[in-house]
C-alpha positions, 0 to 999 in steps of 0.5 A: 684147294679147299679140303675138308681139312681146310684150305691147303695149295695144289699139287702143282704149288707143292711141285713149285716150291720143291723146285725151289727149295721151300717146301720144307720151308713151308711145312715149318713156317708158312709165312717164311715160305710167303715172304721167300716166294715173294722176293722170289717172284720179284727176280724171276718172270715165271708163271710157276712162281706168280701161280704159287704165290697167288695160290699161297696168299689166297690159302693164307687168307682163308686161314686168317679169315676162318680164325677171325684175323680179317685184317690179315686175311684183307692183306692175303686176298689183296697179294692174291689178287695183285698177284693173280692180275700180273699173271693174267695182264702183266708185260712181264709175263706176256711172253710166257703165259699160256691160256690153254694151260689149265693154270691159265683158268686157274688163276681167273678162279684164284682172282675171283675167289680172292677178290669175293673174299676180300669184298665180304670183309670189306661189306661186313665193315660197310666199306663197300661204297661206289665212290669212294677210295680206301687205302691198306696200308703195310709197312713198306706197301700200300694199296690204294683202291678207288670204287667206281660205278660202269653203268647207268646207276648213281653212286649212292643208289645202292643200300648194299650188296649181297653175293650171288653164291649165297642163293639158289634159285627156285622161283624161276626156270633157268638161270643165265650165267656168263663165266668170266672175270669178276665177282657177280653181286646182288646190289640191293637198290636204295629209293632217292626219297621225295622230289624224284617222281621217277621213283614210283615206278622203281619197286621198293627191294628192287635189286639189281645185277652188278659184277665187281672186277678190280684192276691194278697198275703201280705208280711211283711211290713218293714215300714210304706210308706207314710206320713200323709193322702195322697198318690201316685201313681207311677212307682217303681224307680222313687217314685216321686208323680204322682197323690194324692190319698185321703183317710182317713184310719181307724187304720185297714187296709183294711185287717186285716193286719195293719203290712202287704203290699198288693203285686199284679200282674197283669197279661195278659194271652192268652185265645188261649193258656189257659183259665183256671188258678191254684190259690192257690189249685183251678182251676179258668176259665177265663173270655175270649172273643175271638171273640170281638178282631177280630172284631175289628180288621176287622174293623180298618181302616188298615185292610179294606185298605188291604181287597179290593177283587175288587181291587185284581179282576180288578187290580192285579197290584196294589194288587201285593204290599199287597200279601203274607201270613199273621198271626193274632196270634203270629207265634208258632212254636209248633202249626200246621198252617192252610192255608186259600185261598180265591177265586175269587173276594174276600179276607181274609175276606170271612173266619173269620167267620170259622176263628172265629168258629173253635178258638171256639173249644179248641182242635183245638186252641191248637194244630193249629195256622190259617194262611191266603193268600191273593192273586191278584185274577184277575190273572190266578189261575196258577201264584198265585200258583205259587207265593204261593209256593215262599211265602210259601218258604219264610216264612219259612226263616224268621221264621224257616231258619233251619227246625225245627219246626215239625209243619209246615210239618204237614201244612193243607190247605184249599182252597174256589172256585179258592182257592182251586186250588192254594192250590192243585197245591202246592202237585202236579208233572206237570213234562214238562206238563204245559210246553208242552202246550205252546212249544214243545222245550226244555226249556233249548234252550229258549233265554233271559234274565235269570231272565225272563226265570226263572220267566216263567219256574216256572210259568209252572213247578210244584213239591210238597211241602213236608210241606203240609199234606192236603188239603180241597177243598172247592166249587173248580171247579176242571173240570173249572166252566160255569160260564166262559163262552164267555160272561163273558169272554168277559167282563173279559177282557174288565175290568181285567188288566192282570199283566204287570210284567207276560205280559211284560216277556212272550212278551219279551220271545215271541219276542226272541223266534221266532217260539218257543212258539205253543200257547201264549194265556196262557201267554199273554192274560189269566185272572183268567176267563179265567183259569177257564173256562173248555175248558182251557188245564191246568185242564186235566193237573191238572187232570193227574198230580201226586200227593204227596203220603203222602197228604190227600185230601177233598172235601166240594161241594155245592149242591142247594136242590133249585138252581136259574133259571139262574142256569137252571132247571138241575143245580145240583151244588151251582149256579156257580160250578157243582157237576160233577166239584167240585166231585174229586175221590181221595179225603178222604171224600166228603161232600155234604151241601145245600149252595150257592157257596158265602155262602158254607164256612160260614155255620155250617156244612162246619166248622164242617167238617172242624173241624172233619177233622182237629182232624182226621190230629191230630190223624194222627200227633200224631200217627205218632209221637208216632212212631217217639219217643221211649216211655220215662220211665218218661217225664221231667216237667219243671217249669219257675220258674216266673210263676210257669207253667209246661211245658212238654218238650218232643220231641213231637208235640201232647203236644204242649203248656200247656193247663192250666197255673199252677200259685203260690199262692204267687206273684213271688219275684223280682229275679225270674221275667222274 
């Protein structure tokens, strides 16, 4: 339909006006073509004719807007639109509509094309706002379009959208596509300012996947609203004209209905919580793209000033302002959370492609939300634990101070390389054994300032987390790695600054303390090198350490069917951990995958099993659950009311959020808007 020449109709459109005499019509004078073939469409329920007109008013459209008349190219799209939706949803062609005619899935082309143009006018204006109703005006029709938020978002949490066809992706693998009704958008995510603590874990740039749809139905007119040949559009309450809108209009209107106003509502649905939608008797999918958002978002400028994982390695310091957790969704308190650790000399980055994959699965969209951690990765691995499990504890403050939300105690996490070990020291029970490495004496007859005493005791004293119920430990040197070896020791602390707030307290603790501490390498000297070396006391502490009873372990090695020479010629391993130090034995299962140690989390078969083992943890939660709730003789449905979605409000994660929207036919009246 779109040539090289310009937009032009189908063969099958031209075949329809011959049929009824207007082809000549239309090489003369399309607009004459237009009016006739809507007074046409108004008399004769036929799919021939509401295709046609569909497809003429979009070419209109386009024509209009590639010469700069946005105003009339407004009005086309929104006849196209209307008109596309009849055909798809309307009782008059119920009986004669045939989806398994190509023209069927060239209609759900026609009315997302349409509506994508329609919404670039509307946000070169900035009138894309959730929330609000707008009205075109005609001289004997008018359009009524009220905005609408589906998901968890606030209605001014966006600053504006950009349009997925816009992008191509090169930061990531793949990309995750559903096909569909809708337009897939990328809503650039607005911060709420001062007084809301949640938003420090939200990234600024943040953006979101959002997919608009627009849904129509007629309501009696109760006069005509508009005077001559012109019209406006404008924001309901304040009617006052905004733009002309052109337009000659037949003594039909554009459906058949001249005594009728067009009521709409557009509405931007989250694809992670649904994507599929009821209209009227029909289930329709959602056209949705859930992997375009992201990266864009991976590409803002915000986020690569966050994403420095050399910074993290050198100057742990000057990290230290951009650690803590962080959500690139809205935080669901119904949702299980999946921490991500990253490694050694690296950052939040080295998951978006799992982070991407696993999104992919709809089963694992709707029962988890992805969390991710970034930590100074220059320190040793034990302060970072240690600071995690703080951050854990705040976060939980800020979003569930009084410990209700059942699906944080279910929190998986999953940790690369050094990642791995900051994720299992928050399940284990060091007792005084990280403390009887550096001092035989108590530690309550340490003399200081007490904020010092504090912020070492627990650097060196460790107790489960009892939210976290597994752990997936991937390429982790559980045993140390060689990589740390003297030489790259050496180096490490030529060029790694230690942290001067951990460095200055040990100090000021060893000054007053004289005799006090046996061995103060570990806490003035030690970078993250040399925490993994495998000579270092705290892995055989680890490695005895009791375990939380109620977490479940995993294990995902690197093994090279081909390792590199510097890897030597008995490497058995991914090129810097050795199987002998990544295996563990109380682990539930042991994947072995042919991968380098950088490259182990990327591939295919490491994000399957992390997907598998993700749906064995639902398994469990659910079971677990269904014990904890007696059987219902029969579970309450609640409806919204503004969006016509069911929800099931039993006590019980395995629900969750619905998984489909349930939408009304008809658009919500004024009263019962949210």
């Amino acid at each position: 339909m779109l040539r090289w020449r310009g937009p032009e109709i189908s063969v099958r459109t031209q075949s329809t006006l011959r049929r009824y005499g207007l082809i000549e019509t239309y090489q003369d004078d399309s607009q004459i073509c237009l009016h006739r073939l809507q007074a046409l469409n108004a008399q004769n329920p036929d799919t021939e004719l509401a295709y046609a007109l569909s497809e003429l008013s979009y070419v209109e459209g386009k024509i209009a807007d590639r010469d700069g008349r946005s105003s009339d190219a407004m009005n086309y799209y929104g006849i196209a639109l209307t008109t596309s939706y009849r055909y798809l949803f309307g009782n008059q062609l119920g009986e004669v509509r045939n989806q398994y005619d190509p023209q069927f899935r060239a209609v759900c082309d026609l009315y997302n094309e349409s509506l994508e143009d329609l919404l670039r006018l509307l946000c070169a204006e900035n009138r894309l706002r959730p929330g609000q109703t707008y009205t075109i005006q005609t001289a004997n029709q008018k359009f009524v379009i009220r905005a609408e938020m589906r998901g968890a978002w606030q209605e001014d949490e966006f600053d504006h959208y950009e349009f997925v066809s816009d992008y191509d992706i090169k930061t990531l693998n793949n990309r995750h596509t559903t096909y569909g009704l809708g337009v897939p958008l990328i809503a650039v995510r607005k911060p709420r300012g001062e007084g809301h603590p949640e938003e420090k874990y939200y990234p600024e740039g943040l953006s979101y996947a959002v997919t608009a749809l627009l849904r129509c139905s007629t309501e009696p007119s109760k006069g005509r609203g508009g005077t001559g040949t012109t019209g406006g559009l404008a924001n309901v309450g304040d009617l006052a004209s905004v733009q002309q809108v052109s337009h000659t209009a037949s003594q039909a209107n554009e459906f058949g209905a001249a005594d009728e106003n067009v009521v709409c509502v557009l509405e931007f649905f989250d694809p992670l919580r649904a994507n599929q939608i009821q209209l009227a008797n029909d289930w329709v999918p959602l056209e949705t793209d859930l992997t375009t958002p992201l990266a864009f978002f991976l590409d803002s400028e915000e986020y690569r000033k966050r994403d420095r994982a050399t910074e993290g390695l050198l100057d742990p310091d000057d990290a230290q302002e951009k650690r803590g957790l962080y959500m690139l969704e809205p935080y669901d308190p119904n949702r299980i959370p999946v921490l991500m650790v990253h490694g050694l000399w690296s950052s939040p980055l080295t998951w978006m492609d799992m982070f991407n994959d696993l999104r992919s699965f709809p089963e694992i969209r709707e029962r988890y939300q992805f969390w991710f951690y970034l930590y100074p990765s220059g320190q040793p691995f034990w302060i970072s634990a240690t600071q995690l499990r703080g951050d854990l504890f705040a976060m939980r403050q800020t979003f569930d101070p009084a410990g209700q939300d059942r699906a944080i105690d279910h929190t998986v996490l999953v940790g690369h390389s050094m990642g791995g070990l900051v994720s299992r020291m928050q399940t284990i029970d060091s007792g005084d054994d990280f403390w009887n490495l550096v001092s035989d004496k108590p530690k309550e007859k340490l003399r200081g300032p007490p904020q010092d005493i504090h912020k070492l005791v627990s650097s060196l004293e460790f107790r489960p987390n009892q939210s976290v119920g597994r752990v997936i430990t991937i390429g982790t040197p559980h045993r140390g790695s060689n990589l740390a070896n003297t030489t790259t020791r050496w180096l490490a602390g030529k060029v790694i600054k230690l942290p001067r707030m951990a460095v200055s307290t040990s100090t000021r603790l060893t000054r007053a303390n004289p005799g006090f501490f046996r061995d103060t390498r570990l806490l003035t000297e030690a970078n993250a090198v040399d925490s993994l070396a495998p000579d270092s006391p705290i892995f055989p502490v680890m490695l005895r350490a009791k375990r939380s009873s109620h977490v479940k372990y995993h294990n995902i090695i690197g093994v090279l069917d081909d390792p590199p020479l510097l890897a030597g010629r008995h490497h058995r391993g991914d090129g810097v951990v050795e199987y002998s130090s990544a295996t563990m034995e109380d682990t539930q299962s042991e994947l072995v995958v042919d991968a380098t140690h950088t490259k182990l989390h990327m591939t295919g078969k490491a994000i399957f099993e992390v997907r598998r083992i993700l749906l064995d943890h639902l398994e469990e939660v659910d079971s677990e659950d269904r014990l904890a709730w007696a059987p219902q003789s029969s579970t309450p449905l609640m409806s919204d009311g503004a969006s016509g979605m069911i929800t099931d409000v039993a006590p019980n994660l395995s629900g969750g959020r619905p998984s489909v929207y349930q939408l009304m036919s008809s658009p919500p009246s004024e009263s019962s808007r949210r």
